[in-house]
C-alpha positions as CSV (number, residue, x, y, z in Angstrom):
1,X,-1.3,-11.8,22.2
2,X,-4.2,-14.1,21.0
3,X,-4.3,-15.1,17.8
4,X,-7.1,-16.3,16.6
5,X,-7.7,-18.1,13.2
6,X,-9.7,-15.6,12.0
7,X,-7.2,-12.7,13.2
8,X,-4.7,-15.0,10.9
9,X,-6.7,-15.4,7.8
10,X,-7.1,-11.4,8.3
11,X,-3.6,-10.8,8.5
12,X,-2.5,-13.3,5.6
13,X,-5.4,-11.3,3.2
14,X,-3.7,-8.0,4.0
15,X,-0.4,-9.0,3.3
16,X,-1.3,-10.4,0.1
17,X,-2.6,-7.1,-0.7
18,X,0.6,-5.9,0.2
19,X,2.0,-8.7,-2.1
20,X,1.5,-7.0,-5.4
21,X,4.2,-4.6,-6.6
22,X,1.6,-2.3,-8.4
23,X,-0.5,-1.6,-5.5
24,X,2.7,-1.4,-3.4
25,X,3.7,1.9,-5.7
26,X,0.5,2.9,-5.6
27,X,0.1,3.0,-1.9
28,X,3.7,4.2,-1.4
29,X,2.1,7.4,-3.5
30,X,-1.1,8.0,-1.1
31,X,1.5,7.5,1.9
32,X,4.6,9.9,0.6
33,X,2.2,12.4,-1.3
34,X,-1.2,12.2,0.7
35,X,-4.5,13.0,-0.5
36,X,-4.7,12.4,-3.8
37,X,-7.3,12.0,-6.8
38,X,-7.3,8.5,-8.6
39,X,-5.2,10.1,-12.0
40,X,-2.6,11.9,-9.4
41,X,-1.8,8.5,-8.2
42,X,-2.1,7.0,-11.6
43,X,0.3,9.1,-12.7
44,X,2.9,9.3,-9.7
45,X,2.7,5.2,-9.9
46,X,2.9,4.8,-13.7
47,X,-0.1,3.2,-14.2
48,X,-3.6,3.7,-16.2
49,X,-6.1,5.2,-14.4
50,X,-8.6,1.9,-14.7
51,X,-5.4,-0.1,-13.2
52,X,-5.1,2.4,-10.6
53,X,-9.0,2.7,-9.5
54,X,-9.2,-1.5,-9.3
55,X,-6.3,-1.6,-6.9
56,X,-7.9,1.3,-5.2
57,X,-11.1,-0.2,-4.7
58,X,-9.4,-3.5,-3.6
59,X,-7.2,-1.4,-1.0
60,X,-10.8,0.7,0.4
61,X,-12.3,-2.6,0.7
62,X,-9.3,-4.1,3.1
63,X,-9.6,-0.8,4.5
64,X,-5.8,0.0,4.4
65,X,-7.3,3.3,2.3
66,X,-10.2,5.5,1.9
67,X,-12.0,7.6,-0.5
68,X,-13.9,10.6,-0.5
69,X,-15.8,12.8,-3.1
70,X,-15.2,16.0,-4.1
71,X,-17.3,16.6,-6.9
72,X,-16.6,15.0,-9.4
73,X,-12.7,13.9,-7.9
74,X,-12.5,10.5,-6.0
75,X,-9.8,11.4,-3.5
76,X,-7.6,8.7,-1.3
77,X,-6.0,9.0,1.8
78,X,-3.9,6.4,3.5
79,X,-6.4,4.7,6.5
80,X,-4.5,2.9,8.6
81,X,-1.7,4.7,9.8
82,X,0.9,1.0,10.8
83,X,1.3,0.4,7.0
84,X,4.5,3.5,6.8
85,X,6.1,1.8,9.4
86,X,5.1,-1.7,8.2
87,X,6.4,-0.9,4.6
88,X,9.5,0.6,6.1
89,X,10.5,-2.1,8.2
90,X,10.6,-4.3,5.4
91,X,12.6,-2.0,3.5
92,X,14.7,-1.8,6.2
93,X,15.0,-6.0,6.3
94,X,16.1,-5.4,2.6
95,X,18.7,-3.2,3.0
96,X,20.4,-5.0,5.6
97,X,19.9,-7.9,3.7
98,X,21.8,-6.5,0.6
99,X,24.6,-4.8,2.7
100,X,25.0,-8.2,4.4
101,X,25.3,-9.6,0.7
102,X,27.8,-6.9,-0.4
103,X,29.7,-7.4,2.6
104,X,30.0,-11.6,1.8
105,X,31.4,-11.5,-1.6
């Protein structure tokens, strides 16, 4: 597979998206729950709406999620359907890791 410098500098600005623990709760919400209005993921990831809506916006404009409106109701949905498996591979890595720890001492 090519890969270009610009593919790179793509790849290197979504992982540091994914970089932040915040937004990694947040997004863990809109991929275990779904759909889900701005305060519902707010309040799933323990975090003020305002903190919530910034790493929204920030997540839309990677496009890893996006929004619709209902109303009044900003809704998110999870976009780009690698980033389950992608999160979970990495838990995954962790796991091991800490077994392989356990299993050491």
């Amino acid at each position: 597979m090519t890969r270009t410098p610009q593919l790179l500098e793509e790849a290197a600005r979504r992982f540091a998206l994914l970089g932040d623990p915040t937004r990694l709760r947040i997004l863990h919400v809109v991929i275990d729950d779904g759909e889900r209005s701005v305060g519902d993921i707010a309040d799933s990831a323990g975090v003020t709406r305002y903190n919530a809506s910034a790493h929204l916006n920030r997540l839309a404009d990677a496009g890893l999620v996006s929004r619709r409106r209902q109303g009044t109701t900003v809704l998110y949905r999870l976009c780009d359907e690698s980033l389950p498996q992608i999160c979970e591979t990495m838990c995954d890595s962790l796991r091991a890791q800490a077994r392989d720890l356990l299993a050491s001492v």
